[in-house]
N, C-alpha and C positions, 0 to 999 in steps of 0.2 A: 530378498530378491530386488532386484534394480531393472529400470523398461530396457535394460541391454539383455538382458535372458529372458522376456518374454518372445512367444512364440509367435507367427504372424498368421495362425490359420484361423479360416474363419469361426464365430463366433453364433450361436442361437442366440434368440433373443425372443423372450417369451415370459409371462405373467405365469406363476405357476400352476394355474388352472386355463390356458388358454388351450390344452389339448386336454381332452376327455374331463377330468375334474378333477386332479389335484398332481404335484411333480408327478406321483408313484408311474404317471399314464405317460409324460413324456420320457421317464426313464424308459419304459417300455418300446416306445419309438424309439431312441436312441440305439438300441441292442439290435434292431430289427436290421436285415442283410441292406435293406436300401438305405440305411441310413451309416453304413459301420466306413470309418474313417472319415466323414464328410465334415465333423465340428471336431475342433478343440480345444472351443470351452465354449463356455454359456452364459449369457447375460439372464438372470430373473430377477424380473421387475419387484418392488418392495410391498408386493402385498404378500411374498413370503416371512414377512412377520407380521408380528400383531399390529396392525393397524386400522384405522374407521374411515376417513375419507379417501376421495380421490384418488382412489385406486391403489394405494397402500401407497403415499406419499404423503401422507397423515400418519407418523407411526407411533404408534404408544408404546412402545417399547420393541429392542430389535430382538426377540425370542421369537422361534419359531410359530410359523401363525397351525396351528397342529391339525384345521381344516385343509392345508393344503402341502405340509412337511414334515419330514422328521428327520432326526438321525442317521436313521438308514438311508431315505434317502439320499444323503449328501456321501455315507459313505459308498454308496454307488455307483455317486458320478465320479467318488474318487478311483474307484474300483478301474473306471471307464477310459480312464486319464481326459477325465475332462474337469477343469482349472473351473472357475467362478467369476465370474464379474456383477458384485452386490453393491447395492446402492446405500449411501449413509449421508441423510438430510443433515447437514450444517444447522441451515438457519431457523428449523423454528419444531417445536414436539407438540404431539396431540396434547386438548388440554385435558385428554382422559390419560395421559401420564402419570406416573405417581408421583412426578416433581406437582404437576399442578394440581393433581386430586389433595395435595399433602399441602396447599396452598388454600384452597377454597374449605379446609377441614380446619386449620389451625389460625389460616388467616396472619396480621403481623408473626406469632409466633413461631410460623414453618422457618425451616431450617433450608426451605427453598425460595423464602420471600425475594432474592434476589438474582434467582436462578435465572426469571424472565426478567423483560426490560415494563419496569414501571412507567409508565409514559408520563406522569407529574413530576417524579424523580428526574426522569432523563431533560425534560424541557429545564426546570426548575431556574429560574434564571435568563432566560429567555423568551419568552411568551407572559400569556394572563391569562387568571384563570377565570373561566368561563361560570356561569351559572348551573352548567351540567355538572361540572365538579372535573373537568379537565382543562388542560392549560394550552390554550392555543398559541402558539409558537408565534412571532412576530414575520412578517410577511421574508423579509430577508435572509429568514434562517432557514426557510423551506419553499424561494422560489426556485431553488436549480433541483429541490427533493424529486425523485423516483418515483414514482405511485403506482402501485399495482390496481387500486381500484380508485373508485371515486370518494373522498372525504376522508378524513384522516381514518391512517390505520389503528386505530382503538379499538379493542373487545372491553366492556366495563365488569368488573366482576367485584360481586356482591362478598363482602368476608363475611366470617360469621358473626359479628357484630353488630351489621346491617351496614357499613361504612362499602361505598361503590369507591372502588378502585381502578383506571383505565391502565391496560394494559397494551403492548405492543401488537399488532394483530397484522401481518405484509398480507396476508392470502385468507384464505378462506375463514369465516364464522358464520355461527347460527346459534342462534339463541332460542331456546324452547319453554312455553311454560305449562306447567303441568295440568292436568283438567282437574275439578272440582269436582266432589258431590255434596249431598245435603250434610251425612254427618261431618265433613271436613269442615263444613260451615261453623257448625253446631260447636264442635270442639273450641273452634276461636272467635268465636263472636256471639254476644247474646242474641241467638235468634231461633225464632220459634222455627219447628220442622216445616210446613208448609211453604212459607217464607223464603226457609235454608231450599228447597227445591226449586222455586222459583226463579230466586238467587243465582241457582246455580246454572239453571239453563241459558239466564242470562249471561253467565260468564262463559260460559263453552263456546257459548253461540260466537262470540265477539272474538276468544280468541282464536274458534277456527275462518275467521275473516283476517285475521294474523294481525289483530290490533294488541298492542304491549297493554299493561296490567292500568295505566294510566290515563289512555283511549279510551277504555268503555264505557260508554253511557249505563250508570245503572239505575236512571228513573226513581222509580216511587222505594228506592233500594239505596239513595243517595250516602244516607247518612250512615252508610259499613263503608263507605269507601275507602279510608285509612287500612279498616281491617282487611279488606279485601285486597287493597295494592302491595300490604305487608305479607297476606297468606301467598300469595302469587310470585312474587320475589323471592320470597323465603324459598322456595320450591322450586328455584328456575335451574333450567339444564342448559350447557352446552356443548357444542360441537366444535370444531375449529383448531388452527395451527399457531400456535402462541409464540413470537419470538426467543431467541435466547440470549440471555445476557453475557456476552464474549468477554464480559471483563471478572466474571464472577469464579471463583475457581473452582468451585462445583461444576460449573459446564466442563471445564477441560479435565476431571476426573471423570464425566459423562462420555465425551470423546475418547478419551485412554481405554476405558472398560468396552466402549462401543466396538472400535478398530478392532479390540484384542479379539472379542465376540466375532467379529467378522469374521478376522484370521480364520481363528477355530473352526467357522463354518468352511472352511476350503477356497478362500477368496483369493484372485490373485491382483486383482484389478478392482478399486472402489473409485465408482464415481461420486463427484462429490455435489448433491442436490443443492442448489439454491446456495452456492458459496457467496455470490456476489452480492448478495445482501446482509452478508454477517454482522459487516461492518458501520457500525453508526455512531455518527456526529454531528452535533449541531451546525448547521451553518451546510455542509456536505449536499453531497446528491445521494447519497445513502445507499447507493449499488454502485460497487467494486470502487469504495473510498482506496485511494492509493497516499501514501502507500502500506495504508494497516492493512487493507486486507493482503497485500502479498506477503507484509508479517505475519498474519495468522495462515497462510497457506504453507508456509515454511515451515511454520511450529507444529502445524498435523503434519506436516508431512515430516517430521522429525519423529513422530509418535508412529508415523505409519512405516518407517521404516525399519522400528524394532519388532513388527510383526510379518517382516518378508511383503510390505502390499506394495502396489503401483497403483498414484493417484490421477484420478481422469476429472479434472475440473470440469463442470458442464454450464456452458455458457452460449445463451445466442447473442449476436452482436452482430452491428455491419460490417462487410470485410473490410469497407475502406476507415473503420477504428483500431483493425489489426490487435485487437486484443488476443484474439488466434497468436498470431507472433510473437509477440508477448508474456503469454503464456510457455510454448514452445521454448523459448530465449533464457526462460529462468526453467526450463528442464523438466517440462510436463506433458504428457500426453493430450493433446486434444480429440475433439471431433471433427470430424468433417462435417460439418453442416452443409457444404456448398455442394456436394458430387447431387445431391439427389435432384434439385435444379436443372445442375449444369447437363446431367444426363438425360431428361427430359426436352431440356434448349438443345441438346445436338441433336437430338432423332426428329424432335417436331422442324428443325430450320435444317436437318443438313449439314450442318455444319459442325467443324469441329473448334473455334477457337477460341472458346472462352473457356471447355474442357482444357485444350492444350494448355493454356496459360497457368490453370492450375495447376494440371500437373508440374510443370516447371518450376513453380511459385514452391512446390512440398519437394523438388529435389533440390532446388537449389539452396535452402532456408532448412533444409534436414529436418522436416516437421516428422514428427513418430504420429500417427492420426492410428483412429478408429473411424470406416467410414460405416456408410449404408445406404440402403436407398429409401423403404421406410421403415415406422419405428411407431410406438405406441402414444407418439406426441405430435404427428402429423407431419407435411412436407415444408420445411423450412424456405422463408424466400427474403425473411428480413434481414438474413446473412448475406446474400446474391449482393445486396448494394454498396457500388463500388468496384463491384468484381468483374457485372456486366449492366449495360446501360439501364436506364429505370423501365423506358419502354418495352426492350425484352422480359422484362421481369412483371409488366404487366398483361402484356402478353400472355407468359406463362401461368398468371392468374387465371384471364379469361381463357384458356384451354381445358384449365383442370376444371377451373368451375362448370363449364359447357358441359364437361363431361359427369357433373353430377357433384363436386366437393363443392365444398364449405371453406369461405374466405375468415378465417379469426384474425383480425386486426389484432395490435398492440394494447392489450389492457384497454381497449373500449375505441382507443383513438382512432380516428377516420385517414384512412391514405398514408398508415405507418404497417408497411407491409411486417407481418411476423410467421403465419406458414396456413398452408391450405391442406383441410384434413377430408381427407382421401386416401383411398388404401392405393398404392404405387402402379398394381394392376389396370385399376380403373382410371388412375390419372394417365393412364399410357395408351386409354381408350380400350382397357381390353382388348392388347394385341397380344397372342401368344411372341409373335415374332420380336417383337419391342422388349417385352418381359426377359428374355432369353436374353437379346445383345445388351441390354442393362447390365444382368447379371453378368454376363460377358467381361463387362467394359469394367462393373466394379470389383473383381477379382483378379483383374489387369492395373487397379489402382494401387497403388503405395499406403502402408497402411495394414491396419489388420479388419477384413469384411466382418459388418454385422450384417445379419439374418431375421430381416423380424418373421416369424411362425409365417403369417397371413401372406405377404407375398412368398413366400415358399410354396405355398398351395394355390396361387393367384386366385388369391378372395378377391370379394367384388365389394365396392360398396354397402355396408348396413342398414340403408335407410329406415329399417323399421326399431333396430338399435339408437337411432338418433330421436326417435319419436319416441320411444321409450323414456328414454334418459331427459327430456322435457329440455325448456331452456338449457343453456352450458351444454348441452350434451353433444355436441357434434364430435366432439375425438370419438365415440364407439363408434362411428361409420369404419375406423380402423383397428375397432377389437374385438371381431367376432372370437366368441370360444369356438372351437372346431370339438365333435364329438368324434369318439375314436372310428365310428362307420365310417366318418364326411375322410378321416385321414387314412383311414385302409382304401376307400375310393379312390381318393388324391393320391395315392401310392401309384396306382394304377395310369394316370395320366403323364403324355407323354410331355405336358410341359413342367411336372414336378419331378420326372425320372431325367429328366433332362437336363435341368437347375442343381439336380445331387449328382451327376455326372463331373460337373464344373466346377461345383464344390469340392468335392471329393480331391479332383488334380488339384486345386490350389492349396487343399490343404497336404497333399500326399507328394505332390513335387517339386525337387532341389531351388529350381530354377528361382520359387519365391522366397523372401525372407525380406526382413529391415538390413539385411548386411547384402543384399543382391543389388545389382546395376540394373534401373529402366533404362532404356532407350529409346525416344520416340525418334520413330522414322516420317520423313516427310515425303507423304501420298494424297496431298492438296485436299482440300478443306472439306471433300465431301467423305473423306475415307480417314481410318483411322490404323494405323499401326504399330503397335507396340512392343516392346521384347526385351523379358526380364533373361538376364545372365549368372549365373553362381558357380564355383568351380567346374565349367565346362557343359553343367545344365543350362539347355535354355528353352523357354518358351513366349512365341509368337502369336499375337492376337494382329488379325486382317479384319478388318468392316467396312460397311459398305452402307454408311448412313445414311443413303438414299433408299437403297430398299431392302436394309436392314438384315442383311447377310454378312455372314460372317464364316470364319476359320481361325482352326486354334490348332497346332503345331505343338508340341514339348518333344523335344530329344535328348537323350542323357548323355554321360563326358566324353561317349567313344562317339558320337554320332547316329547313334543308333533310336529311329521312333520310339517312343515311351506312350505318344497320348496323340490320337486328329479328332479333332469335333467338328465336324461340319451342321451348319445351322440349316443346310436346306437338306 
């Protein structure tokens, strides 16, 4: 398949336990009379395979996660005629993979030793090496570098020889070490039982204050401390996303065997997680090095197209770096990142021009987009820059956040806007009527609509999901699970029966498709006009971004009404 026979209806988008507890529960919505023709296809987020962190962007391998999948159901949704859109992480594998499990087991001898990126290897040449046992890079080679967090990106990982080895590490680790008791003692160090008990409490103590094996004071205990820093290492656990080495040709028999996996699972669309850091070189910025990584995007996408997929590179960027176009220009599906914004900026000011501009920008540049309004990563606003002034775009902060969201800066940085996590509902102040001409306005957009679950059912805020989830945790404010009661409720309401009305015609009439004509009509800055045309189909979107009313018209090729929505 090629993005010229992909279909342009909308899309769900959901975690596969984000309705009742596991797919088997959204199949069962899917089937149900309010839901029958509204999607066709479905985005599930990757905690439908086996993975441990961050919400299944940590994967340990892409096999069905069997808490929450199976077989059947995929052939279900094929039953359904609903297509797939699965996600497949590029740049980096849990280190509980069996490339890296086969690494920390065998140590030099793994047949994966160069699966990931050695960070002494990779510097080697370039830097000194430091007294930790890593080599820090010379200031020049990594002043324009990329940083996902603070201090170099290193995981150290112990072989089975005792030899620390630092590894590439862009995002998340954790490092754990195991508790002690007295016999553990006893085993490796000459020490009497009383002692070993003592010993021991003092070691637990220290490392549940999260002090490393090197930290602890161990007092009148001093002289095991050799034995003690070697039992503790010996033992240690980790957690974490370990890069991959793109030059290794085990990765790309990794990718080949992955894609084809995906296929098989009924994909039609693979977006590609964390592309823009594939690529690494000394000297670089080490996110979207050009031009290798558009060589490496051509060469998966040369692999992805002997499995029929469509690749959706996923990238946030400011609009005015135009890597959006860019992307687009060499024949790729993008996002929209900007609609969710821009749709927010028109109903809070009224106005419609920085929306109009886009649209124009995606007809006249022939962008093929996936848009939305939100999504399980919160409302984008570090994209808006360049598209519409920085003041509006601060603005649009202080609204959402008034209203109760969470400002995540860029990787820690202060006043580098990246997206404000709020459920879309509650950024819009909890208006049913806003809720309503959103979706309106983004099924009147070019482009094929995503669905996240939560605004479908106009969730509200999580706050108590955010407290949970402790530090980092502000994205659950936008991932409440829905239990199947809360969505036979939600059935029942008229701004969710409402929402599936308008889905439903977009995905069920001629008028839309990527081969149809927009028209915007000019009905001055407070109002909004639109109207998509296809052999003799057409349909008409009216609004009234002042007080948020609206009319929706479709008639088919003889002239005859097919669909009226009126919003009042």
């Amino acid at each position: 398949m090629n993005s010229k026979d992909l279909r342009s209806g909308p899309m769900l988008n959901a975690y596969p336990d984000s309705i009742g507890e596991k797919l088997t529960d959204i199949i069962e919505l899917l089937k149900t009379p309010e839901l029958e023709n509204v999607f066709d296809s479905f985005y599930i987020l990757p905690s439908i395979y086996n993975t441990d962190l961050d919400r299944g962007f940590s994967v340990i391998d892409y096999e069905l996660n069997e808490n929450y999948a199976s077989e059947e159901d995929l052939r279900e949704l094929k039953e359904l005629g609903i297509k797939l859109k699965l996600d497949f992480v590029l740049n980096h594998s849990s280190v509980l993979s069996k490339q890296f499990r086969d690494i920390l087991k065998n140590g030099e001898n793994s047949r994966y030793r160069d699966f990931f990126i050695d960070w002494n290897k990779f510097w080697n040449g370039y830097g000194k090496m430091t007294e930790e046992g890593y080599i820090q890079p010379d200031f020049n080679y990594i002043k324009d570098m990329f940083f996902r967090k603070p201090g170099l990106p290193i995981l150290n990982v112990r072989m089975p020889d005792g030899k620390e080895v630092p590894y590439w590490n862009t995002f998340y680790q954790e490092v754990k070490y195991e508790k002690v008791d007295a016999q553990d003692l006893i085993r490796n160090m000459d020490i009497q039982y009383l002692s070993a008990v003592k010993l021991a409490h003092v070691i637990n103590t220290s490392l549940d204050e999260g002090k490393k094996p090197s930290e602890i004071e161990l007092g009148r205990f001093e002289r095991y401390r050799k034995n003690v820093i070697e039992l503790l290492e010996s033992r240690r656990k980790y957690l974490g996303q370990m890069d991959l080495n793109i030059k290794s040709p085990l990765v790309w028999e990794f990718y080949e065997e992955t894609l084809k996996k995906i296929s098989g699972y009924g994909a039609e669309i693979v977006r590609l997680d964390a592309f823009a850091y594939v690529s690494k070189e000394p000297g670089l910025r080490n996110f979207l090095n050009e031009p290798e990584t558009w060589d490496i995007l051509e060469r998966i996408r040369q692999i992805a197209g002997k499995y029929g997929l469509i690749l959706l590179p996923e990238i946030h960027s400011r609009h005015e770096e135009k890597i959006h176009e860019k992307l687009s220009q060499k024949g790729y599906m993008i996002y929209d990142f900007f609609l969710p914004g821009l749709i927010i900026d028109a109903l809070e000011r009224n106005n419609n021009e920085y929306l109009i501009r886009w649209i124009n920008e995606i007809r006249e540049k022939k962008y093929k987009v996936v848009n939305m309004l939100g999504c399980h990563d919160g409302i984008p606003l570090l994209d808006l820059k360049g598209l519409m002034p920085d003041e509006l775009i601060e603005s649009l902060i202080r609204k959402v956040v008034d209203r109760g969201g969470y400002v995540k800066d860029l990787h820690g940085a202060k006043n580098i806007y990246y997206q404000v996590n709020a459920t879309y509902y509650s950024a819009l102040g909890e208006d049913d009527r806003k809720l309503l001409l959103a979706r309106s306005i983004q099924i009147f957009m070019p482009g094929k609509p995503q669905v996240w679950y939560l605004d479908l059912f106009a969730g509200k805020n999580d706050y108590e999901a955010v407290r949970k989830a402790g530090p980092g945790g502000h994205k659950e404010i936008n991932r409440t699970n829905l239990t199947m009661e809360q969505i036979r409720s939600g059935l029942k309401k008229d701004i969710v029966l409402r929402q599936l009305s308008l889905l439903r015609f977009r995905n069920t009439f001629p008028a839309f498709g990527f081969s149809s004509e927009l028209e915007i009509h000019d009905a001055g800055s407070d109002r909004l006009r639109l109207c998509w045309q296809n052999e003799g189909f057409k349909a008409i979107l009216e609004a009234d971004l002042k007080n948020h009313a609206f009319h929706i018209e479709g008639t088919d090729n003889e002239g005859k009404i097919y669909y009226i929505f009126d919003s009042e």
